[in-house]
C-alpha positions in Angstrom: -7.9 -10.1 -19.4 -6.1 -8.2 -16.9 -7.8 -6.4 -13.9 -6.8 -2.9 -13.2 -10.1 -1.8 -10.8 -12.1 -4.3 -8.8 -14.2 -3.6 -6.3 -14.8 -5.0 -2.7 -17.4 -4.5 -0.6 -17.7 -0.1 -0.9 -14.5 0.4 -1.7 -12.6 0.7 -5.5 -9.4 -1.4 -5.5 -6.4 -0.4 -8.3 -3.9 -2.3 -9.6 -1.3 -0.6 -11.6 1.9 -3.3 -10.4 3.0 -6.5 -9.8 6.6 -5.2 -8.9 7.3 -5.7 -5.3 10.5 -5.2 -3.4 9.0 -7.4 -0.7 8.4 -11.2 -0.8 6.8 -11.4 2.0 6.2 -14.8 4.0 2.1 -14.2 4.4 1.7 -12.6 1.1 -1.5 -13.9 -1.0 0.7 -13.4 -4.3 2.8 -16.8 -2.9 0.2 -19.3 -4.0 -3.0 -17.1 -5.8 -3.5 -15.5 -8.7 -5.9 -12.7 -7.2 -8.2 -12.3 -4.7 -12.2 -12.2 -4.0 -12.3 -13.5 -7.6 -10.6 -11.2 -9.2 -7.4 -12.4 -11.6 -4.5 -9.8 -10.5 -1.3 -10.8 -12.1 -1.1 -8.0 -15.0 0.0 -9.0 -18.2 1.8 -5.6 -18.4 1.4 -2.4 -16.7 -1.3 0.0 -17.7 -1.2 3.8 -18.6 -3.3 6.7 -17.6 -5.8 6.5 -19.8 -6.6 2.4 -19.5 -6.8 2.9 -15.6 -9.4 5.9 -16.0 -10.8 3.6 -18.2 -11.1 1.1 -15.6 -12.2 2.9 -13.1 -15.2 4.4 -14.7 -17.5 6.7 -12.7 -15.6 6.7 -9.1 -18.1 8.6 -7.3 -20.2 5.1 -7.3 -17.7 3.9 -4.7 -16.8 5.1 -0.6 -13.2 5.5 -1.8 -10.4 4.5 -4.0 -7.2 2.5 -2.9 -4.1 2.2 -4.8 -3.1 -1.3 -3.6 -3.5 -4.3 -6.4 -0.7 -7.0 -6.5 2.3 -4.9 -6.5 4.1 -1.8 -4.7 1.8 1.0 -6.0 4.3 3.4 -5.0 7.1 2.0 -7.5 4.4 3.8 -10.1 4.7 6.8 -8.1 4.0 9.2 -11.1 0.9 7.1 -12.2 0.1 7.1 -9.1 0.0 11.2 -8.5 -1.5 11.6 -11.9 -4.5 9.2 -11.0 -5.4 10.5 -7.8 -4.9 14.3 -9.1 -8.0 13.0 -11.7 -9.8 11.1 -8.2 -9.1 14.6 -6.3 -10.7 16.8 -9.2 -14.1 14.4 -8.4 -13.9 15.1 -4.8 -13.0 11.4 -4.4 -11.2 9.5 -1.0 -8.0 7.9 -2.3 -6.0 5.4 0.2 -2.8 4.1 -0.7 -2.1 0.9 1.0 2.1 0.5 0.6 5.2 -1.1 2.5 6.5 2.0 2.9 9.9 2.0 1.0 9.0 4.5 -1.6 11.5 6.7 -0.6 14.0 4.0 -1.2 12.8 2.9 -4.5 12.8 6.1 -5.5 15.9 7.9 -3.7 14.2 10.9 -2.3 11.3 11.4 0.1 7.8 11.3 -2.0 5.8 12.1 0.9 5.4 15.9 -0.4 4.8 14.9 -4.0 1.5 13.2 -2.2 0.0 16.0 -0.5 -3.3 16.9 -1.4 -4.0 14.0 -3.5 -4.2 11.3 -0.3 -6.5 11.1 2.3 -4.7 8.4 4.0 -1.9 5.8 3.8 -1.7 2.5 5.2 2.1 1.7 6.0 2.6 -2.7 6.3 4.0 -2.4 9.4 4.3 -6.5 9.7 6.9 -7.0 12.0 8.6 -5.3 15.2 12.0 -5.7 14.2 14.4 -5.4 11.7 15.7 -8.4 12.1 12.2 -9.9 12.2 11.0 -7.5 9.4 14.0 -9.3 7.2 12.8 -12.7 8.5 9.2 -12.5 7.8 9.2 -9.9 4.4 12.5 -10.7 2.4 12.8 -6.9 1.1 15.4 -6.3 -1.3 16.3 -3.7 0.9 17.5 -6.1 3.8 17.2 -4.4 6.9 17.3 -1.0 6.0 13.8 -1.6 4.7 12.2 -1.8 8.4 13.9 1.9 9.4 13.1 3.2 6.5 9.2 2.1 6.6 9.4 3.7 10.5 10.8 6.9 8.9 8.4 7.0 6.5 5.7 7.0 8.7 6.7 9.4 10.3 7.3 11.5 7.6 4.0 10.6 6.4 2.1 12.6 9.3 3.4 15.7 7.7 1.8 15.3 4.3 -1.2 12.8 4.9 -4.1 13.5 7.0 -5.0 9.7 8.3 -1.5 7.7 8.6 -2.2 4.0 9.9 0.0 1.3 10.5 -1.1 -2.1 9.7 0.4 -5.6 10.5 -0.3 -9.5 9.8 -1.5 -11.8 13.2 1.1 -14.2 11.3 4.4 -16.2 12.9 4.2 -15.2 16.2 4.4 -11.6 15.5 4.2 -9.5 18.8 0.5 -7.9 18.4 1.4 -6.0 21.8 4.4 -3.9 20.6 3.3 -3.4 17.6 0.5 -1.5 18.9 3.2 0.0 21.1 5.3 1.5 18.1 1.7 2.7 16.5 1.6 4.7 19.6 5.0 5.9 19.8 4.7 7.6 16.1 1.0 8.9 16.9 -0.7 6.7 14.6 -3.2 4.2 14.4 -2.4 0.5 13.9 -4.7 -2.1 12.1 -4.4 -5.9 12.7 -5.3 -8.0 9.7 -6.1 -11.1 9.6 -3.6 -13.8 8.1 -5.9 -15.2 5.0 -4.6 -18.9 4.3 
Protein backbone atom coordinates (compact mmCIF):
# COMPACT_ATOMS: atom_id res chain seq x y z
CA UNK A 1 0.00 0.00 0.00
CA UNK A 2 1.28 3.33 -0.93
CA UNK A 3 1.47 6.29 1.59
CA UNK A 4 0.18 9.62 0.43
CA UNK A 5 -0.16 11.42 4.21
CA UNK A 6 1.86 10.39 7.28
CA UNK A 7 2.25 12.16 10.06
CA UNK A 8 5.31 13.25 12.27
CA UNK A 9 5.31 14.53 15.39
CA UNK A 10 2.25 17.63 14.89
CA UNK A 11 2.73 18.05 11.64
CA UNK A 12 0.79 16.21 8.24
CA UNK A 13 3.40 15.15 5.79
CA UNK A 14 2.07 14.61 1.74
CA UNK A 15 3.48 12.77 -0.73
CA UNK A 16 2.17 13.22 -4.16
CA UNK A 17 5.95 12.32 -6.19
CA UNK A 18 8.78 10.46 -6.41
CA UNK A 19 10.04 12.51 -9.47
CA UNK A 20 13.13 14.42 -8.51
CA UNK A 21 15.44 16.46 -10.70
CA UNK A 22 17.94 16.21 -7.87
CA UNK A 23 19.90 13.10 -6.79
CA UNK A 24 21.30 14.40 -4.22
CA UNK A 25 24.48 12.94 -2.35
CA UNK A 26 22.74 13.00 1.42
CA UNK A 27 19.27 12.19 0.22
CA UNK A 28 17.38 9.44 2.38
CA UNK A 29 15.78 8.09 -1.05
CA UNK A 30 19.63 6.61 -1.78
CA UNK A 31 19.31 3.62 0.47
CA UNK A 32 15.47 3.68 2.26
CA UNK A 33 12.32 3.13 1.20
CA UNK A 34 10.60 5.86 3.56
CA UNK A 35 11.13 7.40 6.67
CA UNK A 36 9.89 7.22 10.55
CA UNK A 37 8.25 4.02 9.32
CA UNK A 38 6.42 5.04 6.74
CA UNK A 39 6.85 3.17 3.10
CA UNK A 40 7.24 6.25 0.52
CA UNK A 41 8.07 5.02 -2.79
CA UNK A 42 4.50 5.36 -4.66
CA UNK A 43 3.46 2.83 -6.78
CA UNK A 44 1.89 5.60 -8.99
CA UNK A 45 0.95 9.07 -8.39
CA UNK A 46 -2.29 9.91 -6.76
CA UNK A 47 -5.24 12.37 -7.80
CA UNK A 48 -7.24 14.86 -5.94
CA UNK A 49 -9.59 13.03 -4.60
CA UNK A 50 -7.18 9.91 -3.15
CA UNK A 51 -4.97 12.67 -1.39
CA UNK A 52 -8.18 14.33 0.27
CA UNK A 53 -8.83 10.99 1.02
CA UNK A 54 -5.62 10.56 2.66
CA UNK A 55 -5.57 13.36 4.45
CA UNK A 56 -8.73 13.08 6.32
CA UNK A 57 -9.78 15.74 8.84
CA UNK A 58 -6.54 18.20 8.59
CA UNK A 59 -7.53 20.45 11.32
CA UNK A 60 -6.28 17.45 13.72
CA UNK A 61 -2.77 18.42 12.71
CA UNK A 62 -0.38 22.04 13.37
CA UNK A 63 0.07 22.16 9.66
CA UNK A 64 0.38 20.43 6.31
CA UNK A 65 3.69 20.07 4.20
CA UNK A 66 3.83 19.17 0.73
CA UNK A 67 7.21 17.26 0.88
CA UNK A 68 7.04 13.18 0.47
CA UNK A 69 9.75 11.47 -1.66
CA UNK A 70 9.70 13.53 -4.61
CA UNK A 71 9.81 17.31 -5.99
CA UNK A 72 6.23 18.32 -4.90
CA UNK A 73 6.43 21.23 -7.12
CA UNK A 74 6.80 18.97 -10.46
CA UNK A 75 2.80 18.36 -9.37
CA UNK A 76 2.42 21.98 -9.25
CA UNK A 77 -1.35 21.92 -10.25
CA UNK A 78 -2.13 19.12 -7.55
CA UNK A 79 -0.33 20.85 -5.56
CA UNK A 80 -2.48 24.47 -5.85
CA UNK A 81 -5.60 22.41 -6.02
CA UNK A 82 -4.76 20.66 -2.58
CA UNK A 83 -3.79 23.58 -0.65
CA UNK A 84 -6.82 25.75 -2.20
CA UNK A 85 -9.03 22.71 -0.32
CA UNK A 86 -6.26 23.13 3.05
CA UNK A 87 -6.83 27.01 2.72
CA UNK A 88 -10.77 26.73 2.61
CA UNK A 89 -10.19 24.86 6.36
CA UNK A 90 -8.16 27.64 7.53
CA UNK A 91 -5.18 25.16 7.43
CA UNK A 92 -1.00 26.01 7.59
CA UNK A 93 0.42 24.49 4.41
CA UNK A 94 4.46 24.38 3.96
CA UNK A 95 5.97 23.36 0.99
CA UNK A 96 9.35 22.00 1.52
CA UNK A 97 11.09 22.04 -2.33
CA UNK A 98 14.65 22.42 -4.12
CA UNK A 99 13.60 25.31 -5.61
CA UNK A 100 13.64 24.63 -9.41
CA UNK A 101 10.03 24.85 -10.05
CA UNK A 102 10.33 27.58 -12.26
CA UNK A 103 12.62 25.49 -14.34
CA UNK A 104 10.59 22.41 -14.40
CA UNK A 105 7.96 24.29 -15.39
CA UNK A 106 9.37 27.23 -17.61
CA UNK A 107 7.74 30.13 -16.04
CA UNK A 108 7.85 31.62 -12.50
CA UNK A 109 5.07 29.66 -10.20
CA UNK A 110 5.68 31.84 -7.28
CA UNK A 111 2.32 33.88 -8.14
CA UNK A 112 0.23 30.76 -8.86
CA UNK A 113 1.15 30.14 -4.93
CA UNK A 114 0.01 33.07 -3.26
CA UNK A 115 -2.58 32.74 -0.90
CA UNK A 116 -2.45 29.09 -0.65
CA UNK A 117 1.22 28.90 1.28
CA UNK A 118 2.18 30.07 4.45
CA UNK A 119 5.72 29.30 3.93
CA UNK A 120 8.32 27.50 1.76
CA UNK A 121 11.32 25.86 2.66
CA UNK A 122 13.98 26.27 -0.34
CA UNK A 123 17.04 23.17 0.02
CA UNK A 124 19.56 25.57 0.05
CA UNK A 125 22.41 22.54 0.52
CA UNK A 126 25.32 23.94 -0.83
CA UNK A 127 27.13 27.52 -1.32
CA UNK A 128 28.08 27.14 -4.67
CA UNK A 129 27.30 26.20 -7.94
CA UNK A 130 29.85 24.30 -8.48
CA UNK A 131 29.47 22.72 -5.07
CA UNK A 132 25.62 22.64 -5.48
CA UNK A 133 26.48 20.36 -8.86
CA UNK A 134 28.88 18.29 -6.71
CA UNK A 135 26.84 17.49 -3.75
CA UNK A 136 22.96 17.44 -5.61
CA UNK A 137 23.46 16.06 -9.28
CA UNK A 138 20.40 18.25 -10.69
CA UNK A 139 19.52 17.66 -14.06
CA UNK A 140 19.78 21.13 -14.34
CA UNK A 141 23.66 21.20 -13.83
CA UNK A 142 24.60 24.41 -12.53
CA UNK A 143 21.93 26.49 -13.59
CA UNK A 144 19.94 24.73 -10.84
CA UNK A 145 21.91 26.56 -7.92
CA UNK A 146 21.03 30.30 -9.56
CA UNK A 147 17.93 29.38 -10.19
CA UNK A 148 17.12 28.05 -6.49
CA UNK A 149 18.77 31.74 -5.34
CA UNK A 150 16.33 33.46 -7.77
CA UNK A 151 13.69 31.66 -6.54
CA UNK A 152 14.01 32.59 -3.23
CA UNK A 153 14.03 35.63 -3.89
CA UNK A 154 11.26 35.68 -5.85
CA UNK A 155 9.56 33.77 -3.18
CA UNK A 156 9.51 36.82 -0.63
CA UNK A 157 7.11 38.39 -2.91
CA UNK A 158 4.33 35.74 -2.81
CA UNK A 159 5.04 33.69 0.51
CA UNK A 160 4.81 35.12 3.84
CA UNK A 161 7.66 32.88 5.76
CA UNK A 162 10.54 32.05 3.02
CA UNK A 163 13.46 29.84 4.83
CA UNK A 164 16.40 28.42 3.48
CA UNK A 165 17.49 25.14 4.63
CA UNK A 166 20.82 23.20 4.17
CA UNK A 167 22.44 19.67 5.12
CA UNK A 168 25.59 19.72 7.93
CA UNK A 169 26.85 17.12 5.21
CA UNK A 170 30.55 17.05 3.17
CA UNK A 171 32.07 19.82 4.55
CA UNK A 172 29.48 22.18 3.55
CA UNK A 173 30.34 25.84 4.76
CA UNK A 174 27.58 26.30 7.67
CA UNK A 175 29.01 29.95 8.01
CA UNK A 176 28.20 31.34 4.46
CA UNK A 177 25.41 29.71 4.14
CA UNK A 178 23.93 31.52 6.96
CA UNK A 179 25.64 34.40 5.20
CA UNK A 180 23.52 34.09 1.85
CA UNK A 181 20.27 33.46 4.23
CA UNK A 182 21.05 36.95 5.24
CA UNK A 183 21.90 38.49 2.10
CA UNK A 184 18.22 37.51 0.66
CA UNK A 185 16.41 38.43 4.00
CA UNK A 186 15.56 35.06 4.94
CA UNK A 187 15.85 32.61 7.50
CA UNK A 188 18.15 29.58 7.18
CA UNK A 189 17.60 26.12 8.86
CA UNK A 190 20.44 23.56 9.46
CA UNK A 191 19.32 19.93 9.34
CA UNK A 192 20.87 17.31 10.48
CA UNK A 193 22.52 14.74 8.02
CA UNK A 194 20.42 11.44 8.99
CA UNK A 195 22.68 8.33 8.11
Amino acid sequence: MMTIAYQIGSGLYLNLTNRCTNNCEFCVRRDKSGLEGHELWLDREPDFTEVIKAIGDPTKYAEVVFVGFGEPLTRIELVKQVAQWLKDQQMPVRINTNGQANLIHGRNVLPELEGLVDTISISLNATSAEEYDRLCHSVYGEEAYTALLDFTKEAKKYIPNVILSIVDYGGVDITRAKDIASELGVKLRVREYIE
